[in-house]
Structure formats: structure tokens, C-alpha cells
N, C-alpha and C positions, 0 to 999 in steps of 0.2 A: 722685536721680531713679529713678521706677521702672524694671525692666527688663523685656524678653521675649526669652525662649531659645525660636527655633523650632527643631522638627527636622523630620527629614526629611518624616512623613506630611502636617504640615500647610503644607511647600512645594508637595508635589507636587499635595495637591488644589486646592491654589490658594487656601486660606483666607487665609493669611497679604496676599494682595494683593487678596482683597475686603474685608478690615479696611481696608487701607491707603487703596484707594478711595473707598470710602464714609467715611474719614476716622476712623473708628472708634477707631485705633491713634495713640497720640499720645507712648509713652514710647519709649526708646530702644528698639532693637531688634539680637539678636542672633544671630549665623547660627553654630553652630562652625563649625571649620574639618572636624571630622570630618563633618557634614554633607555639605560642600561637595563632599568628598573620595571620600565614598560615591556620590555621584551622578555624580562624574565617570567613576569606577570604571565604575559602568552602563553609562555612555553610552561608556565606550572598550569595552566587552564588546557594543556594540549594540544595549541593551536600553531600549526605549521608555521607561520610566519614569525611567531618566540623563538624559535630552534634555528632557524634559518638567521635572524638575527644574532644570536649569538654564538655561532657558528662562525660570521662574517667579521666579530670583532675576534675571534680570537685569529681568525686570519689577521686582522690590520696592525695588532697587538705584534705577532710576529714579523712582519713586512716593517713595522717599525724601527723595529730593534737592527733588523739585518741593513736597514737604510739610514741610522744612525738618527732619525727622525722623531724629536719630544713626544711622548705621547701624555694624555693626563686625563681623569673622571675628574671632574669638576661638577660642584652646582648642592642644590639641595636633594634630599632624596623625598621621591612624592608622596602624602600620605596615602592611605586607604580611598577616602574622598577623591583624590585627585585619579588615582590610576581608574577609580568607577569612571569618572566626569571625562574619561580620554578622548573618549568619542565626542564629547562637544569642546574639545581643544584646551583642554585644560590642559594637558600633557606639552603641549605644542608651544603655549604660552610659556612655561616652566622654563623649556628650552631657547624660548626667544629672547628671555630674560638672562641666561648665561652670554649670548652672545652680546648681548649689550656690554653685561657688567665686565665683560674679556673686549671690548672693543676686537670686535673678532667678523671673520666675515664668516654669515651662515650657510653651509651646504645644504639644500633641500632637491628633493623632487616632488614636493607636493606645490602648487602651484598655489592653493591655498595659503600657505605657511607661509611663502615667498611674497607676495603681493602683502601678505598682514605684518611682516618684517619689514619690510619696504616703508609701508607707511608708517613705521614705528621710527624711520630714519634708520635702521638697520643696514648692512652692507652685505647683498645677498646673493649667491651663486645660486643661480636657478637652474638647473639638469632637465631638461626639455627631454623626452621621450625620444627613443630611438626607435629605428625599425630592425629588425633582429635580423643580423645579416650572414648568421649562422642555423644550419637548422636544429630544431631540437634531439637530444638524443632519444627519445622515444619514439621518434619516428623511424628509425632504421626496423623496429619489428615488423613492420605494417608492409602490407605489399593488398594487392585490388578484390583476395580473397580475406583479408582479415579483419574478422568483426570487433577481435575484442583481444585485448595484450592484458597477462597477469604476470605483475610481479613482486615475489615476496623475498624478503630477505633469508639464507642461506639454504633457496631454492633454486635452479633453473627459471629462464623465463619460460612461459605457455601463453598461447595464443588459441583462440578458438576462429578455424578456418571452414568457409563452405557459405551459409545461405541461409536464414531463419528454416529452421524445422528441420536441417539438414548439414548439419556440420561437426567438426573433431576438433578432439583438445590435443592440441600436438607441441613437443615439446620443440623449442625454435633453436636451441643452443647447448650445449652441453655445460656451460661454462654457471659456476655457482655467482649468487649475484649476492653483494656485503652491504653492509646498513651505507657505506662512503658513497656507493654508486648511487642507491637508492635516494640517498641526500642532495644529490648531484642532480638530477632528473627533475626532481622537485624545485629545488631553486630556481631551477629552469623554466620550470614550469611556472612559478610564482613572478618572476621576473618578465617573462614571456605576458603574464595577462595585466601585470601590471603597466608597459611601455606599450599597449595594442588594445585598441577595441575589440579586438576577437577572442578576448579571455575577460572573463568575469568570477567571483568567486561566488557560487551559489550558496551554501552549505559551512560551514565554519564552527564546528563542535568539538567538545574537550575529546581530543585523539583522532579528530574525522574532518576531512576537507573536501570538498566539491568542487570541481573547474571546470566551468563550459568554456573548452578554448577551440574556436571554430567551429567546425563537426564531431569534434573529439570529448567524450566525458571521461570526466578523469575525477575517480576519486580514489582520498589516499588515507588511509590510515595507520595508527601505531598504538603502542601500547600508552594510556589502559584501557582503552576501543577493542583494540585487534593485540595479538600476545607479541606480533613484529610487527616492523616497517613493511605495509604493501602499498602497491601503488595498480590500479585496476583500470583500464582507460578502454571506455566500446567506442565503436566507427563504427557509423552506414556502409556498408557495403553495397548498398542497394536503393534507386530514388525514383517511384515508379507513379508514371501520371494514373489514374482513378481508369482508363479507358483498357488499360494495360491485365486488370484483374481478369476480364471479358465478364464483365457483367451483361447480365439479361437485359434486353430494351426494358422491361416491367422494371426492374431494382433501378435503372437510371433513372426512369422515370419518378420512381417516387423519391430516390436521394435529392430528384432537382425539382420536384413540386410540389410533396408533401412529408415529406419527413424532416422533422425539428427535433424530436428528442431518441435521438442514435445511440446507444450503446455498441462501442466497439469489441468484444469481449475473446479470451485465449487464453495459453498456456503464458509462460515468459517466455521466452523469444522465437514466439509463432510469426510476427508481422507483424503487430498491432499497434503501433507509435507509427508504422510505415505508411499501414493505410491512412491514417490520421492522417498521416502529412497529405496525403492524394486528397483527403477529401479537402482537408483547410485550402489547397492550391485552388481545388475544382473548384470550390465556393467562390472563392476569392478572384477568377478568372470572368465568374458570371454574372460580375461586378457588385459582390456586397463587401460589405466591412465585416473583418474575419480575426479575433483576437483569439489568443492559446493564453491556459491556465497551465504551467508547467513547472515545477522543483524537481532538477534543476530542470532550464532550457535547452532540449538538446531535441526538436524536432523539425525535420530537414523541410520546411515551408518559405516559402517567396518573400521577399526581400518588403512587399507590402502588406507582409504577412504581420502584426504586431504581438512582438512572445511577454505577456505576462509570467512573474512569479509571486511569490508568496509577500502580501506588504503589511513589515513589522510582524513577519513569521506568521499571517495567516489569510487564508483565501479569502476569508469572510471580507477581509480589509480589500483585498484584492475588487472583491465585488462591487462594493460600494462606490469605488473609484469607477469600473467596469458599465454598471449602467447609468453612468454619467457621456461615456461617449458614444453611446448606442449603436453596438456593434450588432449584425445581421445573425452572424455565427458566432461561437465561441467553442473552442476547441480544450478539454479537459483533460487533460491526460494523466494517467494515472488516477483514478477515484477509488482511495481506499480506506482513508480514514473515518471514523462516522460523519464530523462534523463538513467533509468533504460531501458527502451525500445529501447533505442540506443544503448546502451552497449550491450543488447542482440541481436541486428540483427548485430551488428559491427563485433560481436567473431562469429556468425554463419557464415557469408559473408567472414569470413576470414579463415572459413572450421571447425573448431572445432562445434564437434556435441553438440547442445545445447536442456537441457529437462529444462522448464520454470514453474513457480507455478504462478494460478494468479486467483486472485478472483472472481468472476462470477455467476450470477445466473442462468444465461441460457448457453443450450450449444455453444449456436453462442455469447454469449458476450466476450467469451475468445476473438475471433477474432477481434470483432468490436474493444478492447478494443487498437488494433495496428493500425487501423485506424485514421489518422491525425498526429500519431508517427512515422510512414514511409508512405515512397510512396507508394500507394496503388499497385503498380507493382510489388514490392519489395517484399508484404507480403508472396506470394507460394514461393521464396527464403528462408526466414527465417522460416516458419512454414510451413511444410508438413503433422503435424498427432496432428489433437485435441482430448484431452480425458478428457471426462465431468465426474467429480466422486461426486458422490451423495449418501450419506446415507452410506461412507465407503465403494461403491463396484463402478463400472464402467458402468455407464449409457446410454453414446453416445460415438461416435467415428467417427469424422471425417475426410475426405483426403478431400487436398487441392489443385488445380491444375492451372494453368494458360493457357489459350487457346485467340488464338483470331479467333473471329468467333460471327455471330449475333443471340444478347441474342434471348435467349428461349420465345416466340410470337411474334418476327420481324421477316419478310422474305427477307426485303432488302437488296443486300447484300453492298449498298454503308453505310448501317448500321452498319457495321461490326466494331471489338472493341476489345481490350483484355477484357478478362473476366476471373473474379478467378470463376473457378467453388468449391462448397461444397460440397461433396457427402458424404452419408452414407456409414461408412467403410466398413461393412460387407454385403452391398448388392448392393455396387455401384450404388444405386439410389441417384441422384443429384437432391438436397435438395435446393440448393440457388446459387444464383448467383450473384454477385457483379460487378459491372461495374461504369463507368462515366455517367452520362445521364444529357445532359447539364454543368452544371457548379457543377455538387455533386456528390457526390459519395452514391450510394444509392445500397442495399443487397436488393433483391427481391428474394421472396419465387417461388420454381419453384414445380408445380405439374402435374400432366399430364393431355392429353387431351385441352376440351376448359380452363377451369379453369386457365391455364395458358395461354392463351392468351387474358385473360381477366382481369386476373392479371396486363401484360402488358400494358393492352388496357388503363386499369384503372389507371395508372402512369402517360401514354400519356396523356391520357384527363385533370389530373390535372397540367402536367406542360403547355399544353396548353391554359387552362382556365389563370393561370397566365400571359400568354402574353397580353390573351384578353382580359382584365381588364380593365387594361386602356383607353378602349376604352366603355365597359360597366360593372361597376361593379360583375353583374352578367349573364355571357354569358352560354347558353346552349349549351353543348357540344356534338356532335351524333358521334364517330368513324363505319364510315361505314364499309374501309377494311381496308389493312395493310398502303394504300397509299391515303385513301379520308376522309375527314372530313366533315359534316355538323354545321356549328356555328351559333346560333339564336340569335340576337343583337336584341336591341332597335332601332325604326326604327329612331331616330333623331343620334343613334352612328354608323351607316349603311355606308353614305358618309366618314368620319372621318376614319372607318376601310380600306376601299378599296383603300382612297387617289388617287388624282388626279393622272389618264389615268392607275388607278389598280396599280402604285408604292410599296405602303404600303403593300398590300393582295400581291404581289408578293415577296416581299423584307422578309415575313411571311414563305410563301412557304418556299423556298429557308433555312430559318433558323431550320424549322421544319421539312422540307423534307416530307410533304403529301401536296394532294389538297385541298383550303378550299372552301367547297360552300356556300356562308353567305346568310342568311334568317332571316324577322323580326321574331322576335318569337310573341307568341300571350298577354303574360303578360307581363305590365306594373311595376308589385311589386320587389321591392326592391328584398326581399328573395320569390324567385320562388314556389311552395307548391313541396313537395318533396325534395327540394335543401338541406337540413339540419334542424336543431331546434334550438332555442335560448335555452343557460344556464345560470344560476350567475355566478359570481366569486367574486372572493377577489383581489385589485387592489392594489401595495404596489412599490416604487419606490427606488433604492439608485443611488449614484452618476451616474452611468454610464448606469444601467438595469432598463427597465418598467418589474415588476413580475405579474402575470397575475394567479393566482390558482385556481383549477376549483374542481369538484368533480374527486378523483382517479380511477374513476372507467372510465375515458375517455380517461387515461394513452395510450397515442402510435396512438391514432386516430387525426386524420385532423382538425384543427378549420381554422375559417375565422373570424375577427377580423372587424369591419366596423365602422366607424365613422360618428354619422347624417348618415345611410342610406347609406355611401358613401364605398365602400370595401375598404381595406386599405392593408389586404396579408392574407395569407395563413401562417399558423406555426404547426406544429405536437406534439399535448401537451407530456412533458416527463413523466418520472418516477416521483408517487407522485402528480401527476394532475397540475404539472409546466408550464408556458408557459415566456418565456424569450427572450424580447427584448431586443438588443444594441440600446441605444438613438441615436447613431452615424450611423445607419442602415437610410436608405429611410422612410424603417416600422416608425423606434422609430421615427425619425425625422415629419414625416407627426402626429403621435399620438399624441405628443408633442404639435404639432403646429393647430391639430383642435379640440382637446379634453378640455375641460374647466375642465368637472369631469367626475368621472363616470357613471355616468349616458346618457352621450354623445355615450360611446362605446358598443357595442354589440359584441358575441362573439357566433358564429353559430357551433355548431359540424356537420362535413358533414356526412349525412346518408349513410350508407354501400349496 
């Protein structure tokens, strides 16, 4: 009797069981065992295409039976080595070798396998791709408002409808959706990108898959990723030429004569993949070579448009390859990992103009967020022109500039510093300033007038006060002018500050560059009245960090932190009312080591 050796490609696209169906297949039929073995592999690593495969043999298993059709696992089973070595055909080999020793003819879709059977003298049924002449079932959620389809199993579907910045999560159907459907969709889906150029699988991790299929991204997860079977897929709703925003003649101007290092910056799904895409077109229309850095690929750019992804999972590789064809632009999308922020100053630095996507809620976090990922010198290098986009249209716009010269309310000019200046694009009003001051690197809001020099003043005085701590927990701070100080100590920390024959209050000087005039102050208390106000918080430890969480609404202001009465430091609570010590800091260490409970520490917000 005749035989058929399937292998893996044409289980999983399911050929093997619309033969069977349709009645088509009438001789024995053989599965190896290496097959079997390879797909179980997947499917213990969590990988959609394991599941989907053996899914399909338990369908052909039953079609067999009911068709009165031999079925049999034959072959050896593959060791360890071999199921690692699959990807360079060892798997494939295994299976070419059953059909020999079965004088059998081999079923494939992989074109590769086919042509390597062939010349083996093999007898080879090759399955040539089809074009899919049903449409997918995930497209019936989609209609010309819908950006994005969620579905999880023993949920409703949802769909999020409307317009970046401006849309609802609405529920599309009453009807609960079961792990069978969800399995259904996705085979479809795997199948669909498998027989079409217009699917690729980006992303392929234990419980996690990614599919650029057309304009559609589609990822899907299950357990032990996600607790179910979901499947999440976003569409463009929207594909808008760069003329469309109504930018100012000035912003065209410098998009199309001097600007190279763009940061696109937003909320998530403000517009910002969208503009990207207008600008990659604009470039690409005014005849340069325009390549995109994307995982996955799913940004709606011209057909001469060339979409890089990650090569052997990493940009870096990406890059290498990248400035070998020497592209004009290069379009980055998404920059968020650190090693991501290298690779994007490394290809700007190396002259290729570079436009970035990067998450953000404010229009200064774009910048902040390259801070500590380059040298703060480096950043007007790399980025020239930030643009905040919010609610789909373009909200801020800033230039970026490097000058050295003494920040905005110093006069001195042994002061003097590089300094990134920030200014508003459109009206060359310089908005912030970034510089070193001491040992950090601190963005100070610059406004006119006194305000800015009070601003200043008010910096000064707090990293002053941190010097003079140590000497009196709580020292009152007076800046008279650019160059004089008045400091109010405790009169038993008086001695101690000035050190013997003025050393110490010299040796002060000199580090701070003003004069200090020390005076007892009049109060004895711990916290001064005025000095700030005691909070709660929540106190929580892991190996290496004291957590400190306070109410959000204190988020970005000043605390002071004090043990028994005693100051301990200064910290700036974060995003979410955070405060985060390293145990291995002075801070953590001294907490550590005078704190019993909580009830020992106090934490003062400093009045503004």
C-alpha cells in the first residue's frame, strides 16, 4: 500500500486534515515520532505553534479512525541535541529519513525540506502556498472606527472605538468567548501568516506570540504568561500625510533642513507611531533612504519605506547591518530599553538622522528619559528637536542647545558650566536648563524676572543646608545675594561648624563658592515652625531598598527623613508618592542602623 510521511509544516497548517476531510487521502498515513516530539517541545516551551500542532494530530487521529484510514508514529524519538539543533534541520533530517526507510512519499510545505528530499531521491508532495480565499474570523470585530479588538477567554469581546486620545472600550457582543474559539482564531492566524507575505511572526516566547499580519498586530498570549487564552490585535484607524498636523512654516522648515536627532515623545496612544509614520513618508518622498528600527513591525510607512526588526534579538545587530547600507533617516520606534538608547545616540553620532518614539507623559520626560543613558554633554548631540504629541495632534515642541555660560540666577562667572539649554520652539523662550550642580545633574525650570532667581536661590539653599547638617540637623538657611550666606545653627553646633582657627567654615567657603555668616538661631526644636510638616507613610523593605510611601499628591516635592529627632537626608518623593533608599547609601545605612521601627522615623515634607 502506498504511504505518506507528514511533517511538521503540513500538520500545523492543517493541510494534512483537509485531505482527510474532503476524503482526498486514502493511503496509509504516517506521523514520525520526531514530529510528534518537536511539537510537544513547543508546546512545553509555550509556543503557539506546539498547541496548534497537536491539536491538528488529534484531529487526523480522529478523521482516521472515522475514514477507516492506518494511522502509525513511527521513527526514532529525537534526543535533547537534536530537538536544540531543529532550527538548523536536524529535526527535518530525522523525518526525511523515515520516509526513505517507509519508501513512503513525503508531505511538506516547507520548500526547503522538499527540494532536500528530492535530492535525497525522495518521493515528495510539495503544498505550494495558497491564497486564503476565506476571510479571517477576527475581522468581523473591526469596522473603520476600531483601533484595537480584546479577547480573552470566558470574557465578552471589547474593542476600543474612536481616535487616539479620544476613544471607548465597548463591549461588541454579549456572547462569552471559550478557549475552542480562541484556538480557532489563532490557527487562523498562524496559517494565514504562514501561506502570505503579509504575516510574519515577530515575537515567539514561552506563553507569548506576536504577528504582524498586514496592518494588523496581533498578539497572543496564555498561561504561564497571561492566567488565559488572550488574543489582543490594534489597527490604524488613522494614516495622516506630515502636512495634515498644520504645522508652522518654522517646524517644516527645520523637520526638512535641520533637524536629525527628533524625539517623538507621548502618552500610549496619543499618535506617536502615527506621526512617525508621516515623517518616515515626508523623508522618504524628498528623496532619501529611510529605514525603521521596529519590534514588532507594524508602522503604516510607504512601500519604499524598508521596516527593520531586532537581528538575533538585538538592535545592536540590527545596527551593524544598518550602517552598512547608509540610510539618510532611520526611524526608531519605541526606545525604551537602555541598551536601546545607545544604539540610538551611536547611529546619530555616526551622522545618520535619527527620529525616536518614546513614551512619556510630560513634554520634558522625553529628555529626562536620556539622562543617565548618555553623558549629559552628549544629549544636544543626539537630540535637537523634541515633539510632545498628545490627543493625536502636536502639543510642545522643543530645541535643544548646548551653551556654556552661568545658569540662569548666578552671576558668577567662576560659576560658569555647560548647560543644555530648553527653549520653546516656536518662541525661543528658554523654558529649562539642565546642568551639574554639585555631584547631580539637576533640569531647573527657568522663568523670568525674580522668580528665576529664586528658583536658583532655592536649589542653593537646599544643597547647602545638606552640607550643614551634619553639623545641626536643622540649620536655617538666609541667601542674602549671589555671593553671601547667613546660616543659624544651634549654639552648642557653632564651635564644631567653624573648627579650629575658621578651617572647617573656610574649607565650606571654598566648596560652595559664597560667604557664610554663622548666627545662633533663636530655636532650640528639632523641626523649626515653618521648616515643613510631618506625614504618614507606609514603610516596606526588600533585599537591597528601604520603600518609604507617602500620599501621591506629594509626588516631585522635597522630604526630610529624621531618626529620634536626629536628620538623616534629604530625598525628592517620586512618581506615585515613592521614596527609595539603597541600604548601601550613608542614608540606608544610618536608617538601618538607628531605626528599631517605625515609629523611630519621621518624614517632613518641606514647605514651598
Amino acid at each position: 500500500m502506498p504511504k505518506i510521511v507528514a511533517d511538521t509544516s503540513v500538520i500545523i497548517n492543517g493541510y494534512i486534515t483537509k485531505q482527510l476531510e474532503s476524503k482526498s487521502i486514502r493511503d496509509d498515513l504516517i506521523i514520525p515520532m520526531a514530529a510528534l516530539d518537536e511539537l510537544q517541545a513547543q508546546a512545553s516551551q509555550g509556543k503557539e505553534q506546539g498547541f496548534v500542532g497537536l491539536e491538528e494530530i488529534k484531529k487526523i487521529q480522529k478523521l482516521c479512525q472515522q475514514n477507516n484510514i492506518p494511522i502509525q508514529f513511527v521513527g526514532q524519538r529525537p534526543g535533547l541535541d537534536d530537538i536544540r539543533l531543529a532550527k538548523h534541520g536536524r529535526i527535518d533530517a530525522i523525518i526525511k529519513d523515515v520516509a526513505k526507510q517507509q519508501s513512503a512519499t513525503l508531505y511538506t510545505a516547507d520548500y526547503v525540506q522538499g527540494l532536500t528530499a528530492e535530492a535525497e531521491g525522495i518521493s515528495v508532495f510539495y503544498q505550494r502556498p495558497e491564497k486564503i480565499t476565506s476571510s479571517l474570523e477576527f475581522l468581523r470585530f473591526f469596522d473603520n472606527t476600531t483601533m484595537s479588538v480584546h479577547l480573552k477567554e470566558n470574557n465578552p469581546p471589547f474593542a476600543k472605538k474612536g481616535r487616539p486620545g479620544a476613544f471607548d472600550l465597548v463591549k461588541i457582543e454579549e456572547k462569552i468567548l471559550d478557549e475552542q474559539y480562541l484556538e480557532l482564531i489563532t490557527t487562523q492566524i498562524l496559517e494565514a501568516s504562514k501561506i502570505s507575505n503579509a504575516g510574519t511572526i515577530e515575537i515567539s516566547k514561552s506563553g507569548a506570540l506576536v504577528i504582524q499580519y498586514a496592518d494588523y498586530r496581533i498578539a497572543i498570549t496564555r498561561p504561564p504568561f497571561s492566567e488565559s487564552h488572550e488574543i489582543t490585535i490594534v489597527h490604524p484607524t488613522t494614516k495622516m500625510a506630515l502636512d495634515q498636523y498644520g504645522l508652522s512654516e518654522k517646524l517644516m522648515d527645520r523637520l526638512s533642513d535641520q533637524a536629525e536627532g527628533i524625539i517623538i515623545s507621548g502618552p500610549p496612544g496619543s499618535g506617536k507611531s502615527t506621526l512617525a509614520s508621516s515623517i518616515a513618508n515626508f523623508y522618504a518622498a524628498k528623496g532619501n533612504v529611510v529605514k525603521t528600527f521596529e519590534s514588532p513591525r507594524d508602522l503604516q510607512v510607504d512601500k519604499n519605506v524598508t521596516q527593520y526588526t531586532k537581528l538575533e534579538g538585538s538592535f545592536e545587530n540590527s545596527a551593524d547591518i544598518l550602517l552598512l547600507v547608509r540610510p539618510d533617516y532611520t526611524i526608531f520606534d519605541e526606545v525604551r530599553q537602555r541598551d536601546d538608547f545607545r544604539v540610538f545616540a551611536d547611529l546619530r553620532l555616526a551622522g545618520v538622522g535619527m527620529v525616536g518614539v518614546v513614551h512619556a507623559n510630560m513634554p520634558l520626560d522625553g529628555i529626562q528619559r536620556f539622562i543617565g543613558k548618555i553623558e549629559l554633554g552628549m544629549i544636544p548631540s543626539v537630540i535637537d528637536t523634541v515633539v510632545f504629541v498628545k490627543d493625536g495632534s502636536i502639543a510642545k515642541v522643543y530645541d535643544l542647545e548646548l551653551k556654556v555660560k552661568v545658569p540662569s540666577g548666578m552671576v558668577e562667572q567662576d560659576l560658569a558650566r555647560p548647560v543644555i539649554e530648553i527653549a520653546d520652539f516656536e518662541t525661543g523662550t528658554l523654558e529649562y536648563e539642565i546642568y551639574t550642580f554639585g555631584e547631580e545633574n539637576v533640569i531647573v525650570p527657568v522663568t523670568e524676572g525674580t522668580e528665576t532667581k529664586s528658583g536658583v536661590y532655592k536649589l542653593a539653599t537646599e544643597k547647602i543646608k545638606e552640607t550643614i547638617r551634619r553639623f545641626d540637623p536643622n540649620p536655617q538657611i538666609e541667601v542674602l545675594s549671589d555671593n553671601n550666606v547667613r546660616i543659624k545653627v544651634k549654639k552648642d553646633a557653632i564651635p564644631s561648624l567653624i573648627g579650629k582657627g575658621g578651617t572647617t567654615i573656610n574649607e565650606m567657603e571654598k566648596i560652595l563658592h559664597v560667604h557664610i555668616d554663622v548666627q545662633e538661631k533663636d530655636s532650640q526644636e528639632p523641626f523649626s515652625e515653618g521648616s515643613g510638616h510631618g506625614i504618614s507613610f507606609d514603610f516596606s523593605e526588600s533585599k537591597n531598598t528601604l520603600l518609604f510611601e507617602v500620599n501621591k499628591r506629594y509626588s516631585g516635592q522635597l522630604a526630610e527623613l529624621y531618626v529620634k529627632d536626629q536628620y538623616v537626608t534629604t530625598a525628592r518623593v517620586a512618581r506615585h508618592g515613592k521614596i527609595k533608599l539603597s541600604k548601601r547609601s550613608d542614608a540606608g545605612k544610618a536608617l538601618s542602623r538607628s531605626a528599631f521601627s517605625k515609629n523611630d522615623i519621621d518624614i517632613m515634607i518641606k514647605d514651598s
